[in-house]
N, C-alpha and C positions, 0 to 999 in steps of 0.2 A: 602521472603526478597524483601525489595522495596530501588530502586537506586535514592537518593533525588540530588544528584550530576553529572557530568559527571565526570569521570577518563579517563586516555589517556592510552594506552598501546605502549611501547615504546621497544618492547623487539625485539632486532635484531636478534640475535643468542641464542634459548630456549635453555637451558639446556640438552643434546642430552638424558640424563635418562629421565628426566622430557618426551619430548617431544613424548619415544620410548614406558614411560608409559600410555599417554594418546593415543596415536595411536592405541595402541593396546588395550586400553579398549576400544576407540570407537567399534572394529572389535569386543570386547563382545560382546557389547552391541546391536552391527547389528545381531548378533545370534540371543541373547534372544530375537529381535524383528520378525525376521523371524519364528521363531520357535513359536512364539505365534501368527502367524497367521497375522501379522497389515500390511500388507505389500499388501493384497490379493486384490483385484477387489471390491468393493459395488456397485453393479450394480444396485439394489433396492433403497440403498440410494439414487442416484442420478437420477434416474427414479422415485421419487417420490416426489423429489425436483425439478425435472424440472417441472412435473404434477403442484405443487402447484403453480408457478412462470407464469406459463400459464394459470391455470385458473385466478387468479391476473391481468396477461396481459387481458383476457378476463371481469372482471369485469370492470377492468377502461375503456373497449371500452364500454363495453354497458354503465353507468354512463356517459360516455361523450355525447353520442346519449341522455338517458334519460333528461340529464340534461340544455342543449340547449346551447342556449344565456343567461349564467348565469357565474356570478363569482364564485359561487360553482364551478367551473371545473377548482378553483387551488386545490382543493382538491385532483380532479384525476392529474394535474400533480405533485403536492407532491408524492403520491402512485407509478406515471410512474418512476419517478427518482430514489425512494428506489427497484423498481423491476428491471431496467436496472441495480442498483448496484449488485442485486443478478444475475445476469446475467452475469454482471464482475467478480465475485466470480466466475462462472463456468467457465469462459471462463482461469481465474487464475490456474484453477483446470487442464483444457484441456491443460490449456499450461505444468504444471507437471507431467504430464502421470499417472496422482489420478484418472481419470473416465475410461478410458478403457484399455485394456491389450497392445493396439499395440500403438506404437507412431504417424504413418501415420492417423489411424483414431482419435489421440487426436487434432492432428494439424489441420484437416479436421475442426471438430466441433468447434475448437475452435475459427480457423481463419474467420469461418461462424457468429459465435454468436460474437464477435471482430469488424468485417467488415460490418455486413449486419444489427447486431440488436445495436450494442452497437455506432457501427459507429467510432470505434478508431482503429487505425495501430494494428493489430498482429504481427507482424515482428518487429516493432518497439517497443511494451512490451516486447514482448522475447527477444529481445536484450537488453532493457535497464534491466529487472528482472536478464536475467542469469549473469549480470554482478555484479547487487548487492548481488545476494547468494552465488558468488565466493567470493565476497571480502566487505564481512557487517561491512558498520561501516569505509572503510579506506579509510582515506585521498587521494582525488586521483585516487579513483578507487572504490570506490563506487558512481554510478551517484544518489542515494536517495541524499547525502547531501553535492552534487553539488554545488556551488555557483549560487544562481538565485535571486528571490525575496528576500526569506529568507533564513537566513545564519545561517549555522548548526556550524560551528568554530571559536573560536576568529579573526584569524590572516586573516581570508574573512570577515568577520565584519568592521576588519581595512581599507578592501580595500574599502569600499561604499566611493563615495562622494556627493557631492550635495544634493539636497533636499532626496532622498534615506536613509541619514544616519538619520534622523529622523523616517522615518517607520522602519529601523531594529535595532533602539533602544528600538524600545517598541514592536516588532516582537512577541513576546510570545501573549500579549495581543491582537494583531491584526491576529493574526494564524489564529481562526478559522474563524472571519469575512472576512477573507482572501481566505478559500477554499471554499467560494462562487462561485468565480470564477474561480478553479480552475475544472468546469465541460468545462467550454472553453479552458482553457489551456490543458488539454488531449487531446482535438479535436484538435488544432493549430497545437499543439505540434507534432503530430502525424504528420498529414498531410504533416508536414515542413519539417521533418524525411525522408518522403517518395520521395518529391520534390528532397531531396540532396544526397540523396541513393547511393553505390555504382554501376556504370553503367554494372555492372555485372551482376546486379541483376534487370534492367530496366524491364522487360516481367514483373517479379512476382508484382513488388513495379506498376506497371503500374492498372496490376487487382484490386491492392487492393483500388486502386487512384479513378478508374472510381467505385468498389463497394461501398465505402465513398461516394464517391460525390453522388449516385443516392441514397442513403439511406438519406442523410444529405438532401438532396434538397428533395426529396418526402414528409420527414417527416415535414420541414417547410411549403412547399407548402399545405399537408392538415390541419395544423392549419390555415393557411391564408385563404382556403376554407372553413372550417366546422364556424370560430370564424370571429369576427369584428376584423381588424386592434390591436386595444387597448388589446385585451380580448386572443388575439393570440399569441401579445409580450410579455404579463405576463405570461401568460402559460408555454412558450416557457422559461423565465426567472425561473421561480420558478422551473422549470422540472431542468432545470442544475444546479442552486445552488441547493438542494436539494441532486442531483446527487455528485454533486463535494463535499460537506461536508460532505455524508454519505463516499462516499469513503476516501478520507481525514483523517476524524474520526477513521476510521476503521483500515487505512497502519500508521498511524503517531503513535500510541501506542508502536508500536512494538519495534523500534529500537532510535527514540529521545530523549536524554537523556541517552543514556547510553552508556557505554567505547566507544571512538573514540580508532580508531587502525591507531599508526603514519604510515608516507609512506612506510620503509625500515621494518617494523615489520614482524615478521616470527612468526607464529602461527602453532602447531598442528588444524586438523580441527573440531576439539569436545571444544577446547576453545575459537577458533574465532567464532566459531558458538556461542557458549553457553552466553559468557560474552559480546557478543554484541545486544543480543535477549530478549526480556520480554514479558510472558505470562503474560492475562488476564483474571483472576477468575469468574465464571460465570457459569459452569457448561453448561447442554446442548441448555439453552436460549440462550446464548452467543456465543456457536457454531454456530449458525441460524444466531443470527446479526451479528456477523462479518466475519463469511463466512469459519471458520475453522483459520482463523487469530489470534486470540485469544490464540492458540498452536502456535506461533511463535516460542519457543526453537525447539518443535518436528519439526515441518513443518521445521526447518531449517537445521537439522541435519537427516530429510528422507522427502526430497522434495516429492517421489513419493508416499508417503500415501495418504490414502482417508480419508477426512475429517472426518466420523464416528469414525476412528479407532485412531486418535488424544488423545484421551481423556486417554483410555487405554494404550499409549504408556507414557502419560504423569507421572504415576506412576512408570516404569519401570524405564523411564531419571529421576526425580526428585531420585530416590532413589540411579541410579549410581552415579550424581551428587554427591550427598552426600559422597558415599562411598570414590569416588578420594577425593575430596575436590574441588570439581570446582563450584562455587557460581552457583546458580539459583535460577534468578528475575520472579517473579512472583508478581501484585498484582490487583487491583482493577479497572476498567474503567475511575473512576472519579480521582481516584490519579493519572494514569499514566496520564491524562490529566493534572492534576497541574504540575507533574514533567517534563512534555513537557513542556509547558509554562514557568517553572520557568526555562527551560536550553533553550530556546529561548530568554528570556528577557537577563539572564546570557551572553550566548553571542553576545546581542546585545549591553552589557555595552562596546564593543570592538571598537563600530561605533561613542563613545561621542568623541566631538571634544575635543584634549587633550589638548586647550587653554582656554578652559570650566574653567568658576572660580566655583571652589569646593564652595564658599560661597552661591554663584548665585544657585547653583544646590540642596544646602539643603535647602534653603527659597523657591526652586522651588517644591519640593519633591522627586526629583531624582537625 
């Protein structure tokens, strides 16, 4: 089933049967998931995913040596960019306790691969992710559809003014040329995070400050070495948009576009998970690009699964789905991008100025 609309959920007080019955299916449904094993360690899996992603890392350094003073070496930043995003993947993974048994050593690996190869805040993902798998989708308390650039709601659409309310009128169409930029804004963003930290936290947010900065500065500093001026800022450029639209691409499928959950809403958590989340069909090619992302219902309803075992859970929830009655969206890569877009544009109609003459706007085409 595929969601060509957004819907809002507006339910204060569920139904106390309603909510006692899906509570208790989800506690099934954690049975039958346990019991068939999807919950367990893949430790191969992802020792053979890191294997591939390093020999990867390894071909684009020889390619860059091989290749010189050549503009073929946006080729290998194309390639750096899609391998740092699988790199995000894992580190996504480490921050869900998917890759090892203990949480001490998922935090380790993660904040390592985050901080030292990826170059973004750990602390500052974990913080802003666990706050959107608490509360997907709701106004308010979901930081994904925040008010920022682009505006995921009518009534934040309303509030743009100035030359702004023109880019989030046509916001759908401008998305993805948009998360070009959006491999610097993770860096910023991060960084900014860690500047205003709670002073509590000063020692830790401090490591991660100086581990950023000597990764960020190193890795500029050797294009500026190995490349001419020109041939170094393109690199450098093509590597992050690259990076910012494979990611981009990859988290915006998931949940744009589909039910917003009002502020005061009270949800069982198998229907806030379920009715705010959309799988993407693809089988196990698609596992690989988007990094287990793809299973967003599953992944959101057993954060701690490993990506292998996604698949096979996805049978299990599709069919309790069914049985309660609780919708589940699933559909295509290239539609859930139209359906993105068409609920970007949708509520960027929030940002037309409301003294706009309706005549002016159909001779203009919008």
């Amino acid at each position: 089933m595929t969601v060509a609309s957004t819907s809002t959920i507006e339910t204060t007080a569920p139904p106390p049967r309603a909510a006692q019955r899906h509570t208790g299916s989800y506690a099934q449904l954690s049975r039958e998931v346990r019991e068939a094993g999807l919950l367990r360690r893949s430790y191969t899996y992802y020792l053979v995913t890191a294997s591939v992603i390093a020999v990867g890392l390894g071909g684009v350094v020889t390619g860059m040596v091989l290749l010189g003073d050549s503009w073929f070496q946006l080729l290998m930043a194309g390639a750096l960019g899609i391998l740092l995003t699988q790199i995000a993947f894992l580190t996504h993974e480490a921050a869900h306790r998917q890759v090892f048994a203990t949480g001490p050593v998922n935090d380790r690996v993660g904040r390592w691969l985050a901080n030292a190869v990826v170059g973004i805040s750990y602390s500052w993902w974990m913080s802003k992710h666990t706050r959107h798998h608490a509360n997907p989708n709701q106004v308010g308390k979901d930081p994904d559809i925040a008010p920022d650039t682009i505006r995921f709601t009518p009534e934040s659409a309303q509030e743009v003014r100035g030359p702004m309310r023109l880019l989030v009128r046509h916001q759908g169409w401008l998305f993805f040329p948009l998360l070009t930029l959006e491999g610097l804004n993770l860096h910023v963003t991060s960084v900014r995070s860690l500047l205003r930290g709670d002073p509590a936290t000063r020692p830790a947010r401090r490591r991660e400050l100086v581990t950023i900065a000597v990764r960020l500065t190193a890795y500029v500093a050797l294009l500026a070495w190995i490349f001419p001026p020109g041939l170094a800022a393109a690199f450098l450029g093509v590597q992050m948009a690259v990076f910012g639209v494979y990611m981009g691409a990859s988290f915006a499928p998931n949940h744009k576009g589909m039910a917003l959950v009002e502020p005061g809403a009270k949800l069982d958590f198998l229907s806030k998970q379920v009715l705010t989340s959309r799988n993407i069909t693809g089988g196990w090619f698609m596992d690989v690009l988007m990094g287990g992302l793809n299973h967003q219902v599953e992944h959101h309803l057993f954060p701690s699964m490993p990506r292998p075992h996604l698949g096979r859970a996805r049978a299990l929830v599709r069919e309790h789905c069914s049985r309660h009655g609780v919708p589940y969206t699933e559909t295509t890569l290239l539609r859930s991008y139209a359906i993105v877009v068409q609920h970007l544009n949708r509520v960027g109609l929030g940002a037309r100025d409301p003294f706009d003459c309706p005549l002016r706007q159909e001779l203009r085409g919008y």
